[in-house]
C-alpha positions, -999 to 999 in steps of 0.1 A, spaced: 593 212 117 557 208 108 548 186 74 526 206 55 492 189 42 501 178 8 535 163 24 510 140 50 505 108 37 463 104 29 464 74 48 476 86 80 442 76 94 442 38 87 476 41 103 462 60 139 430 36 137 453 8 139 476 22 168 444 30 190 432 -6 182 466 -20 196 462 -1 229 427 -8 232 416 -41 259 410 -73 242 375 -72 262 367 -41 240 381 -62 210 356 -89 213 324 -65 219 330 -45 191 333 -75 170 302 -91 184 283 -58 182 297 -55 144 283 -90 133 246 -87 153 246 -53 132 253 -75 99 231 -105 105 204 -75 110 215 -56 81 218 -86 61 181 -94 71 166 -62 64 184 -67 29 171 -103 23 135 -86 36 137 -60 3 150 -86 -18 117 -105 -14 95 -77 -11 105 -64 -44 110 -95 -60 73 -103 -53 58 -67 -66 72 -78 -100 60 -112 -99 27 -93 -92 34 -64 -120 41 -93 -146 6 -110 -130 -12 -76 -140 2 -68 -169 -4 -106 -185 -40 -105 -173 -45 -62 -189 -34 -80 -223 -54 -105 -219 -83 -84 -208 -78 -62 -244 -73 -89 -263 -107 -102 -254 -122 -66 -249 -112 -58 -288 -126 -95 -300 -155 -88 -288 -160 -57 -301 -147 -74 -334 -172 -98 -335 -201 -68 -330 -189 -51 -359 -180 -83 -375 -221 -96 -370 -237 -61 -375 -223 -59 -412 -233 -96 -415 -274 -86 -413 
């Protein structure tokens, strides 16, 4: 008699994965593994890459945005001192 699909267990799966694992060569074992941790180190890389990347455009926004303040700041003291001096005389 056939379980129906709410009666299967959800995790059947896991449970087949691990079965084919057990017949599989220990040979395959090891290259799968190896190929799994090259893939990591590369992925890890790649991660440690964007990590940087964007860590250094907002060392550079912060960089931009300290030097537009200062620009206004000296932009409207300048244009302080004008009006400031042209009421003067």
């Amino acid at each position: 008699m056939n379980n129906s699909a709410s009666m299967k267990s959800p995790f059947a799966h896991f449970e087949e994965e691990a079965i084919v694992e057990a017949r599989r060569p220990a040979t395959t074992k090891e290259r799968r593994s190896a190929k799994t941790s090259d893939g990591d180190n590369e992925v890890d890389a790649k991660a440690d890459d964007f990590i940087n990347k964007f860590k250094q455009q907002l060392k550079l926004q912060r960089v931009d945005s300290i030097l537009s303040t200062l620009f206004n700041i000296a932009y409207d003291l300048s244009a302080a001192s004008c009006v400031f001096f042209s009421i003067k005389e």
